[in-house]
PDB file of N, CA, C and O in Angstrom:
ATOM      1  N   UNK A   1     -17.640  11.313  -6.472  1.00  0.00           N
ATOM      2  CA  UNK A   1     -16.280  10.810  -6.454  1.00  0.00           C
ATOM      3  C   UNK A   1     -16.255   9.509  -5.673  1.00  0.00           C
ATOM      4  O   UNK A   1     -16.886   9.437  -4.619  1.00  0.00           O
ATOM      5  N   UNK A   2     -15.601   8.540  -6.105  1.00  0.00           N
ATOM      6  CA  UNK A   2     -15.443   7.345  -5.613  1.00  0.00           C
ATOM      7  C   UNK A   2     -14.378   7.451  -4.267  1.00  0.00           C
ATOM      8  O   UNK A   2     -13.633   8.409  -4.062  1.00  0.00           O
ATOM      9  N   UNK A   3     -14.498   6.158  -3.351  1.00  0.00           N
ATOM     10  CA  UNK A   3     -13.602   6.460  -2.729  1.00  0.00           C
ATOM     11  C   UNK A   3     -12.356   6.017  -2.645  1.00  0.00           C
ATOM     12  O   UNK A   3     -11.615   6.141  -1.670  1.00  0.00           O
ATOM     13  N   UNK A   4     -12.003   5.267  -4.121  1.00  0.00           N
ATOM     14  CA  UNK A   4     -10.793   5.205  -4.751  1.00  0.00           C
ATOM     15  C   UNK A   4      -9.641   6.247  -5.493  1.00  0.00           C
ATOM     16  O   UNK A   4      -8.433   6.095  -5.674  1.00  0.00           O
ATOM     17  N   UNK A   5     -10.940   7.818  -5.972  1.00  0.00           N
ATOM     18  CA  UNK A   5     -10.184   8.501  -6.546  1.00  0.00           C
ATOM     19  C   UNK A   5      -9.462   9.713  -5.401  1.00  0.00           C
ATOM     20  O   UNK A   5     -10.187  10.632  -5.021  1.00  0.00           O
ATOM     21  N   UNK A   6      -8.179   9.637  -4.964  1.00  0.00           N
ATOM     22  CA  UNK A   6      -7.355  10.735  -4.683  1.00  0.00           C
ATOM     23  C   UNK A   6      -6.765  10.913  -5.282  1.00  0.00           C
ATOM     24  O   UNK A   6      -6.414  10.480  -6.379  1.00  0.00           O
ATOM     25  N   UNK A   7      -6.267  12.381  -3.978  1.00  0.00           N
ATOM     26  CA  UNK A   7      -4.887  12.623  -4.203  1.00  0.00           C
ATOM     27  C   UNK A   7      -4.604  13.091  -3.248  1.00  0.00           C
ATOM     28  O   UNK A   7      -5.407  13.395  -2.366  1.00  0.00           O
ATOM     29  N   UNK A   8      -2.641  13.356  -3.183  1.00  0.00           N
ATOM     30  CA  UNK A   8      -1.944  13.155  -2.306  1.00  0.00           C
ATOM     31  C   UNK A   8      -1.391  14.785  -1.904  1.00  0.00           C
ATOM     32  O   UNK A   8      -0.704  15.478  -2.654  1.00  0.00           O
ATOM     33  N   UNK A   9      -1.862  15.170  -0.581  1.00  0.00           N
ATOM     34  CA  UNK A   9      -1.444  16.268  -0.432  1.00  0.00           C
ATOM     35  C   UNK A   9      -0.344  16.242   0.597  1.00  0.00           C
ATOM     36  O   UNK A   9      -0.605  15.319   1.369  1.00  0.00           O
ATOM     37  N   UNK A  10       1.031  16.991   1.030  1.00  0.00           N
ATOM     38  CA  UNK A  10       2.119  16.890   1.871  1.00  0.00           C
ATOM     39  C   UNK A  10       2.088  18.044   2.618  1.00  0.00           C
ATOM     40  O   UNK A  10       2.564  19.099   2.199  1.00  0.00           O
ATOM     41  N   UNK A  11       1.564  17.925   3.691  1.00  0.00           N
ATOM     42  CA  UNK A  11       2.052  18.677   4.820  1.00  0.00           C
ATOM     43  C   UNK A  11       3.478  18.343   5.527  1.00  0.00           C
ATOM     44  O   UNK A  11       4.203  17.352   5.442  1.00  0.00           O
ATOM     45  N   UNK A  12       3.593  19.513   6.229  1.00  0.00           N
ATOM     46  CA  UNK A  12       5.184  19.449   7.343  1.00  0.00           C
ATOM     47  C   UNK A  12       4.929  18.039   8.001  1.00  0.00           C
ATOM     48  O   UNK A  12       3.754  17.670   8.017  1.00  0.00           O
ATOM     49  N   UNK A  13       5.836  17.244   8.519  1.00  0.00           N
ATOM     50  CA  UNK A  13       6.213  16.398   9.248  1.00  0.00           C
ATOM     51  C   UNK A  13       5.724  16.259  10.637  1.00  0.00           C
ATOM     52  O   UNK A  13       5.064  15.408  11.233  1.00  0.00           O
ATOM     53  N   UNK A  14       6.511  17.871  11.084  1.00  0.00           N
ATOM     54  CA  UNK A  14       5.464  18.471  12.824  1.00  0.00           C
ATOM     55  C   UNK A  14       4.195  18.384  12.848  1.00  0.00           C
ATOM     56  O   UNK A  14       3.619  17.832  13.786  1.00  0.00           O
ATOM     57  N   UNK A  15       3.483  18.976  11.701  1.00  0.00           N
ATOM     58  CA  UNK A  15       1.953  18.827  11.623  1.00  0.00           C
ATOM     59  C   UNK A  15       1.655  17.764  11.756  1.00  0.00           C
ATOM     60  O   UNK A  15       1.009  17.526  12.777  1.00  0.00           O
ATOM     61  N   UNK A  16       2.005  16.455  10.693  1.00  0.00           N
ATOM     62  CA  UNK A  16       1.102  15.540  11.015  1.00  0.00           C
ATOM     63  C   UNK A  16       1.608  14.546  11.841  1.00  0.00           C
ATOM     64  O   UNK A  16       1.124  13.422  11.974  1.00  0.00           O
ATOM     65  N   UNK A  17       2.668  15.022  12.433  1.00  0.00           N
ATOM     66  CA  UNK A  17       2.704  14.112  14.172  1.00  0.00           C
ATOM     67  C   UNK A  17       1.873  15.274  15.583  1.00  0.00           C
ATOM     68  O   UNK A  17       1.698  14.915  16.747  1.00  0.00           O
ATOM     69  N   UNK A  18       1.528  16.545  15.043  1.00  0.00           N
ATOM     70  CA  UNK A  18       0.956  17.088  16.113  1.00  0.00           C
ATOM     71  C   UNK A  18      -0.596  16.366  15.838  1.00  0.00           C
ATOM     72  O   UNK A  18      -1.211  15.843  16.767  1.00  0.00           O
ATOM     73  N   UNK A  19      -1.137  16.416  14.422  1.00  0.00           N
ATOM     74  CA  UNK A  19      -2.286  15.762  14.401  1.00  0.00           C
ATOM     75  C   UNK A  19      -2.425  14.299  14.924  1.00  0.00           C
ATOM     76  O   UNK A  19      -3.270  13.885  15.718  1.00  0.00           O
ATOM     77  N   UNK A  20      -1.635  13.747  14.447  1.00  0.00           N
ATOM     78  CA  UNK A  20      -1.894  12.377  15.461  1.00  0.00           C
ATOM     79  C   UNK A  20      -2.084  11.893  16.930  1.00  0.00           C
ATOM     80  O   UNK A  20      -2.724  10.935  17.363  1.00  0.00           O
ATOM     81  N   UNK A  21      -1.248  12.954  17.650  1.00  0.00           N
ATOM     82  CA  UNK A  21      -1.796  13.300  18.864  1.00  0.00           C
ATOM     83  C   UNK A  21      -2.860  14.090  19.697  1.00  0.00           C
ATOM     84  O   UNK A  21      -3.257  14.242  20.852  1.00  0.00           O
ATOM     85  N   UNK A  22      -3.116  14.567  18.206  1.00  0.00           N
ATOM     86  CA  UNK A  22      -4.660  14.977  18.235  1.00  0.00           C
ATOM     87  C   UNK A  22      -5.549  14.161  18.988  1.00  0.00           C
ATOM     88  O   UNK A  22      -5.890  13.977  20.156  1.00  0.00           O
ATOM     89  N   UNK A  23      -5.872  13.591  17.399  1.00  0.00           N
ATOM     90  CA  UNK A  23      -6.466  12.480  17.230  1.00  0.00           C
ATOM     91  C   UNK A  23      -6.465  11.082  18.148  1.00  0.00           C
ATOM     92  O   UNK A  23      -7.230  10.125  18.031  1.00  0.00           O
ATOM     93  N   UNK A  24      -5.308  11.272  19.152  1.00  0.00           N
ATOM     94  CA  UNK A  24      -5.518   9.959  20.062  1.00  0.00           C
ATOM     95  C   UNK A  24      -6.627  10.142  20.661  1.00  0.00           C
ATOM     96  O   UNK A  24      -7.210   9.059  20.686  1.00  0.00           O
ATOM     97  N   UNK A  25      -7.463  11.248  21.352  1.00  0.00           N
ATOM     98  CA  UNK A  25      -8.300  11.598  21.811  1.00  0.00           C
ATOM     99  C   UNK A  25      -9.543  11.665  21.500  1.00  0.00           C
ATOM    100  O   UNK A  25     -10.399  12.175  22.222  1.00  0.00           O
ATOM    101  N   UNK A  26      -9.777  11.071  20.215  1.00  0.00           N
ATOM    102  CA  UNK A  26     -10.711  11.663  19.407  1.00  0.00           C
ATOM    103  C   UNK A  26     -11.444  10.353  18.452  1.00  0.00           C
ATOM    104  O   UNK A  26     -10.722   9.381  18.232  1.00  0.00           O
ATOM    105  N   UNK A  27     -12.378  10.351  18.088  1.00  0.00           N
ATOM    106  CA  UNK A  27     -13.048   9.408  17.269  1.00  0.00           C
ATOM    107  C   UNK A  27     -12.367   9.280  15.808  1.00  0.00           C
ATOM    108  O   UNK A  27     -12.803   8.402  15.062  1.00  0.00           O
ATOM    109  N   UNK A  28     -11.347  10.094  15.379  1.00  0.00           N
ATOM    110  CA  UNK A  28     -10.959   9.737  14.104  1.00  0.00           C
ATOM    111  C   UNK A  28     -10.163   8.834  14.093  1.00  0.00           C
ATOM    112  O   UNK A  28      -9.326   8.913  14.992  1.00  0.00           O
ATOM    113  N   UNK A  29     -10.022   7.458  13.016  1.00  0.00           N
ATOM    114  CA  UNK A  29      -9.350   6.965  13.022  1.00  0.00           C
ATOM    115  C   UNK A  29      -7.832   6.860  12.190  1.00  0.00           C
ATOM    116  O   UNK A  29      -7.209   5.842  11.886  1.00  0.00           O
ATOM    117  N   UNK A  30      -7.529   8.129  11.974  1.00  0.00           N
ATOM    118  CA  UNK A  30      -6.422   8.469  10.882  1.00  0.00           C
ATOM    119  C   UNK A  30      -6.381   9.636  10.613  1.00  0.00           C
ATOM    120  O   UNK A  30      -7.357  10.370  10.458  1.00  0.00           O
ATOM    121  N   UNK A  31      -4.751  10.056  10.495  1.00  0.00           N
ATOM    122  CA  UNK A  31      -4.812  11.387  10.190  1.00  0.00           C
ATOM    123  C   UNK A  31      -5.605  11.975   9.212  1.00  0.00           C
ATOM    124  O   UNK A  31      -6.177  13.059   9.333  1.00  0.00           O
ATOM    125  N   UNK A  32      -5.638  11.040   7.965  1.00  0.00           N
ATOM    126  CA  UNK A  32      -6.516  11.636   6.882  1.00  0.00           C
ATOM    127  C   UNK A  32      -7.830  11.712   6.977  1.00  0.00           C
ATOM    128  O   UNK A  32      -8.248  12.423   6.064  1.00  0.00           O
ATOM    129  N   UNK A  33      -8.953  11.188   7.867  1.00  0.00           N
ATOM    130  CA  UNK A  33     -10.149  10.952   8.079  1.00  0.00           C
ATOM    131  C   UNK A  33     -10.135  12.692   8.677  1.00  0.00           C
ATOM    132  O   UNK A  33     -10.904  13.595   8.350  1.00  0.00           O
ATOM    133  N   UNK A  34      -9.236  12.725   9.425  1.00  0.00           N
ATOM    134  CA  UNK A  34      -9.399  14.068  10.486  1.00  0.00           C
ATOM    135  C   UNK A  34      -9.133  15.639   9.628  1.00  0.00           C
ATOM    136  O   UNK A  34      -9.771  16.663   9.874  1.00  0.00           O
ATOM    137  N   UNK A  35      -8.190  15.530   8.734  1.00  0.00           N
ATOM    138  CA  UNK A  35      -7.938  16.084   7.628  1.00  0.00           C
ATOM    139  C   UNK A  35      -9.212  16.533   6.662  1.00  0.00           C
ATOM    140  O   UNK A  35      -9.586  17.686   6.447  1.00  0.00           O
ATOM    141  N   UNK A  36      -9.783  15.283   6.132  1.00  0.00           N
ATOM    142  CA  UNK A  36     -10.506  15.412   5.255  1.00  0.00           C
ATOM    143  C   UNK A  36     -12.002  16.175   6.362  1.00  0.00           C
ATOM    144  O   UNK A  36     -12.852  16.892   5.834  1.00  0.00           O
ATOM    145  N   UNK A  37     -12.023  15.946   7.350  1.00  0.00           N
ATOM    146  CA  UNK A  37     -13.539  16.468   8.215  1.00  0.00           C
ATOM    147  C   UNK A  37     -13.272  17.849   8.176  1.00  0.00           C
ATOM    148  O   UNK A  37     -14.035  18.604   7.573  1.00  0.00           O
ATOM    149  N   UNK A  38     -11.881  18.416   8.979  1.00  0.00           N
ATOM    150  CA  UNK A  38     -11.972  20.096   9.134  1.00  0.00           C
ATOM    151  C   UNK A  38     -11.841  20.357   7.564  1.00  0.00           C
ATOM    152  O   UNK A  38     -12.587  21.324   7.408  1.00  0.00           O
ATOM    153  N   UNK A  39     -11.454  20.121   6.651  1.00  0.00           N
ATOM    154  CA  UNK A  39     -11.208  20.866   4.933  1.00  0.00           C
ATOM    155  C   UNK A  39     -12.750  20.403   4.705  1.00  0.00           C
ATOM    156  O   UNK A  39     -13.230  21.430   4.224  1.00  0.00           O
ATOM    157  N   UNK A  40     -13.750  19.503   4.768  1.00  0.00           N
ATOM    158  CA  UNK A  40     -14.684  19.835   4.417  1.00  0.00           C
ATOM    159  C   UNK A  40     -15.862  21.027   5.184  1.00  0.00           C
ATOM    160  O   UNK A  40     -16.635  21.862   4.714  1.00  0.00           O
ATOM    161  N   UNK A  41     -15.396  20.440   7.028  1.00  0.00           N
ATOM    162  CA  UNK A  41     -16.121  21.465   7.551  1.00  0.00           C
ATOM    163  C   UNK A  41     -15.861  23.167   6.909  1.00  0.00           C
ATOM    164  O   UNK A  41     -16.761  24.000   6.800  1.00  0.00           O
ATOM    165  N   UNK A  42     -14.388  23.387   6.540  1.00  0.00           N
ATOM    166  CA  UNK A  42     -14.361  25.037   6.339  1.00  0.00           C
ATOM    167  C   UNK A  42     -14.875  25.147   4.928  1.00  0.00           C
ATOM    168  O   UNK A  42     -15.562  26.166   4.861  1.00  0.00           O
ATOM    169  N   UNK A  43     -14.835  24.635   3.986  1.00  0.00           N
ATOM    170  CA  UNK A  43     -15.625  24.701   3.073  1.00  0.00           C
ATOM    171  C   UNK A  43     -16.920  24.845   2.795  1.00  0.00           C
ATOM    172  O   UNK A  43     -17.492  25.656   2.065  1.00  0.00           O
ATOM    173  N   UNK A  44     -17.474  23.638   3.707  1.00  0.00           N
ATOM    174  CA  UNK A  44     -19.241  23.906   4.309  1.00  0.00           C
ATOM    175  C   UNK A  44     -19.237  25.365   4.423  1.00  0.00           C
ATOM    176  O   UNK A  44     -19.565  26.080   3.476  1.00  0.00           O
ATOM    177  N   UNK A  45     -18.782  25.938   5.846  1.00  0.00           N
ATOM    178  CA  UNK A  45     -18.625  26.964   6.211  1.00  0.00           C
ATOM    179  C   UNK A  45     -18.668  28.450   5.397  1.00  0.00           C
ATOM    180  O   UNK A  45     -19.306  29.457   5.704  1.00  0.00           O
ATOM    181  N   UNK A  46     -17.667  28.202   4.133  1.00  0.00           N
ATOM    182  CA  UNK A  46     -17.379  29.033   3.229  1.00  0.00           C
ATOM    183  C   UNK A  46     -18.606  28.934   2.614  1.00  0.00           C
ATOM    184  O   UNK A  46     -19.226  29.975   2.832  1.00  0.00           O
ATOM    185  N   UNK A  47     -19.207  28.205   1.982  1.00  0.00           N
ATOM    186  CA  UNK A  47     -20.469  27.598   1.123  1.00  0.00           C
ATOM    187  C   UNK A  47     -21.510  27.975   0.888  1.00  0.00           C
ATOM    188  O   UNK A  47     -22.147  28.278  -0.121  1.00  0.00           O
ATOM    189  N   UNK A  48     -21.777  27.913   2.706  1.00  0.00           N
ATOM    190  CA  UNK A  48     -23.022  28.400   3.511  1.00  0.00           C
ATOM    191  C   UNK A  48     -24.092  29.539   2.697  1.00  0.00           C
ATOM    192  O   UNK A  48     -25.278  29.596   2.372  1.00  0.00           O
ATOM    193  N   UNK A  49     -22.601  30.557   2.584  1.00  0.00           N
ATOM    194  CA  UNK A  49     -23.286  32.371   2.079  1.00  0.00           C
ATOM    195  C   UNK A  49     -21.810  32.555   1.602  1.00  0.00           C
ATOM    196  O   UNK A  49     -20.870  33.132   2.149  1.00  0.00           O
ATOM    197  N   UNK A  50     -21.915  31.713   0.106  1.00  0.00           N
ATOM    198  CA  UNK A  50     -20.616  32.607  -0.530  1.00  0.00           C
ATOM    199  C   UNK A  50     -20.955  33.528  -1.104  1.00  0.00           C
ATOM    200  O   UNK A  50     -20.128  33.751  -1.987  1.00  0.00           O
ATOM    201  N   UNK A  51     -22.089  34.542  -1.114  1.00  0.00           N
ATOM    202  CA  UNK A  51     -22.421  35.691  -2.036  1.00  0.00           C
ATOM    203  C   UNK A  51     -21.739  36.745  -0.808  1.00  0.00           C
ATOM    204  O   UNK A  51     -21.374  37.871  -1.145  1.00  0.00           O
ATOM    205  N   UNK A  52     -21.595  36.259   0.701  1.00  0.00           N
ATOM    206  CA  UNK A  52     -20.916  37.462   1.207  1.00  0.00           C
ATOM    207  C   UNK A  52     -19.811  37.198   1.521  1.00  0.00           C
ATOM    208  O   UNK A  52     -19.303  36.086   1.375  1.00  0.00           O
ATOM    209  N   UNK A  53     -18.963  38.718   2.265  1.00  0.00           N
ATOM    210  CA  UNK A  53     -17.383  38.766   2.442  1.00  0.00           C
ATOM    211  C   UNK A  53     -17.652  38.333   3.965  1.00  0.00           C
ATOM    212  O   UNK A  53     -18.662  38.515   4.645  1.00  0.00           O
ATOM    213  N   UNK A  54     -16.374  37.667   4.310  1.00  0.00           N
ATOM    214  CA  UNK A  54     -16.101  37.308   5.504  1.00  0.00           C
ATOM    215  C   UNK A  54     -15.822  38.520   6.431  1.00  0.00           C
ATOM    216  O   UNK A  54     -14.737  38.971   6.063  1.00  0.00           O
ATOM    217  N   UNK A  55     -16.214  39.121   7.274  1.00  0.00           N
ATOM    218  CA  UNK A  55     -15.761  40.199   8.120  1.00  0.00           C
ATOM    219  C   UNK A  55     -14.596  40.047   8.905  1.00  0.00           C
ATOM    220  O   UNK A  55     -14.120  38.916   8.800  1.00  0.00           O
ATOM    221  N   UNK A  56     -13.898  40.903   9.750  1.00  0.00           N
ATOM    222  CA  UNK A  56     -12.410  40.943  10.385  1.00  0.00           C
ATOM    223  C   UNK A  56     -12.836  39.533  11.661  1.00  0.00           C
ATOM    224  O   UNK A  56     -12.135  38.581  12.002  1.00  0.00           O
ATOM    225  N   UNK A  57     -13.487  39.713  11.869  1.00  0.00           N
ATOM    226  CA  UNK A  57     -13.961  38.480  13.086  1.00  0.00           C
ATOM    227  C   UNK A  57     -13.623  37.220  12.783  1.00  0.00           C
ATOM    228  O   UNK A  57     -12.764  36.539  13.344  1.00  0.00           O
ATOM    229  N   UNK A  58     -14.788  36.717  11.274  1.00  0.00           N
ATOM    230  CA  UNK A  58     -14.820  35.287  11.093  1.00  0.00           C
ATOM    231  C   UNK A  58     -13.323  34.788  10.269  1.00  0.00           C
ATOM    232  O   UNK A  58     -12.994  33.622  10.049  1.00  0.00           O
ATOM    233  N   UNK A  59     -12.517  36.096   9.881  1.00  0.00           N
ATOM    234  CA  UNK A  59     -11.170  35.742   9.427  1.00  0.00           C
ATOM    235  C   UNK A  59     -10.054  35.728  10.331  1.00  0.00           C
ATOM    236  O   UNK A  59      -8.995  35.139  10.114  1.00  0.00           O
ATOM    237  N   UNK A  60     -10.406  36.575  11.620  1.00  0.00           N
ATOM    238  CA  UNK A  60      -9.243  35.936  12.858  1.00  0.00           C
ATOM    239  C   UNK A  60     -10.328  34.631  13.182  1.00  0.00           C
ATOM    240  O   UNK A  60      -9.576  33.662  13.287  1.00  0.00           O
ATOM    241  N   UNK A  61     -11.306  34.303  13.325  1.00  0.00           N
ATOM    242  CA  UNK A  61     -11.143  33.101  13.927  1.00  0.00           C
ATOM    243  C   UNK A  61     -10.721  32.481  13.207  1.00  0.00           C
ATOM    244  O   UNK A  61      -9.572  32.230  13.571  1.00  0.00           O
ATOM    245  N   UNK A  62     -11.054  31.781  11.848  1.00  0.00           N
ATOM    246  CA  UNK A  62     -10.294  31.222  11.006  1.00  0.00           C
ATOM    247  C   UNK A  62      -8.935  30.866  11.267  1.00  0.00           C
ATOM    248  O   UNK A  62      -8.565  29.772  11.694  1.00  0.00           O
ATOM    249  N   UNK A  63      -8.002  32.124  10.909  1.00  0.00           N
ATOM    250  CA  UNK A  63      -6.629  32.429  11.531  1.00  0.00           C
ATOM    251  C   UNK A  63      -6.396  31.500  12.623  1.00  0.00           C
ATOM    252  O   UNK A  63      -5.710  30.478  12.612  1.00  0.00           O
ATOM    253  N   UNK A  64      -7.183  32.096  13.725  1.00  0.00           N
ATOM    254  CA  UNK A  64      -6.818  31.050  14.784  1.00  0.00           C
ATOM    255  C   UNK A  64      -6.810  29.926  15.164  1.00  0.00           C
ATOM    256  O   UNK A  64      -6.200  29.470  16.131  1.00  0.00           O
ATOM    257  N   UNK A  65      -7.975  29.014  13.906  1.00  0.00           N
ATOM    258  CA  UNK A  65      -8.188  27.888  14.259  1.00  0.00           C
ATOM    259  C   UNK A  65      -7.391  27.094  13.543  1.00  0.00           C
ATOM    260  O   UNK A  65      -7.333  25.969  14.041  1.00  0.00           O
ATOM    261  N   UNK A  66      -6.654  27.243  12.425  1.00  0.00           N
ATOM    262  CA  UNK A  66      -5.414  27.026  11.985  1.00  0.00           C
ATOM    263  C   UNK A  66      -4.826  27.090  12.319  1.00  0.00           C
ATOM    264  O   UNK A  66      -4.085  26.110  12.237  1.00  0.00           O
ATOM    265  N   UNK A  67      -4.431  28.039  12.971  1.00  0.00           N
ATOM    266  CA  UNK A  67      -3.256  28.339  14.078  1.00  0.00           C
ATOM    267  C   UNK A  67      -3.212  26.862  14.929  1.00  0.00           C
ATOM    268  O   UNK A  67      -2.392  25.965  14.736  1.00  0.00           O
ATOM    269  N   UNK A  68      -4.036  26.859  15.666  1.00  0.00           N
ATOM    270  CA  UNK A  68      -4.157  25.680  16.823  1.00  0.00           C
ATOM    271  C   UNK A  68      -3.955  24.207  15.401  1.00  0.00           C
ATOM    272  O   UNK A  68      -3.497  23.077  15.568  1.00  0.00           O
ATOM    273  N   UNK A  69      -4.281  24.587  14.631  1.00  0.00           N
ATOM    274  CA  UNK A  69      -4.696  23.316  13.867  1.00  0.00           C
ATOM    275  C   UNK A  69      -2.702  22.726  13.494  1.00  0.00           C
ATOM    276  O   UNK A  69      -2.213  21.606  13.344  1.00  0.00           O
ATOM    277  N   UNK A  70      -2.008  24.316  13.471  1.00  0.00           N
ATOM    278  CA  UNK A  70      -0.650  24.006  13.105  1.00  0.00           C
ATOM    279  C   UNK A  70      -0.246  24.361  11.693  1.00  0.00           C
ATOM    280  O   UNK A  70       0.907  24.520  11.291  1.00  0.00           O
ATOM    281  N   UNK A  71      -1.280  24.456  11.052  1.00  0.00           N
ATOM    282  CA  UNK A  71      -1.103  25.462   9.568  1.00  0.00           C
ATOM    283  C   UNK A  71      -0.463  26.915   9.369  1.00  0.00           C
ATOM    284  O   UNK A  71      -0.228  27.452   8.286  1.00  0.00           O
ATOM    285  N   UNK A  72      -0.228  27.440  10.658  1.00  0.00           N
ATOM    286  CA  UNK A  72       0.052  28.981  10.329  1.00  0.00           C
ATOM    287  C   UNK A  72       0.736  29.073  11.542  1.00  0.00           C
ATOM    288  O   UNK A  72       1.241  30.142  11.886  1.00  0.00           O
TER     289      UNK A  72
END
């Protein structure tokens, strides 16, 4: 994929002013750079060993890291 072809996804308003204050702290330079790193990191993640089920553990952390992230 080029890095001309998107698309446009809309989160809440709160979210992406909590992410930006994230991100003051942080090496990303844009909400979407920061966006696009954790949706690829959990995907990696998922990727890894998709032949198995996630157990009660790696789905509260999940949970939680969304949570903090402002998704849930």
């Amino acid at each position: 994929m080029s890095a001309q072809e998107r698309v446009t996804i809309k989160i809440p308003k709160p979210l992406y002013n909590r992410i930006s204050e994230i991100i003051e702290e942080t090496g990303f330079s844009s909400v979407t750079d920061f966006i696009v790193y954790v949706l690829r990191d959990v995907i990696a993640m998922r990727s890894e060993d998709s032949s198995r089920n996630l157990n009660r553990s790696e789905i509260e952390s999940i949970r939680q890291r969304l949570k903090s992230l402002g998704y849930l």
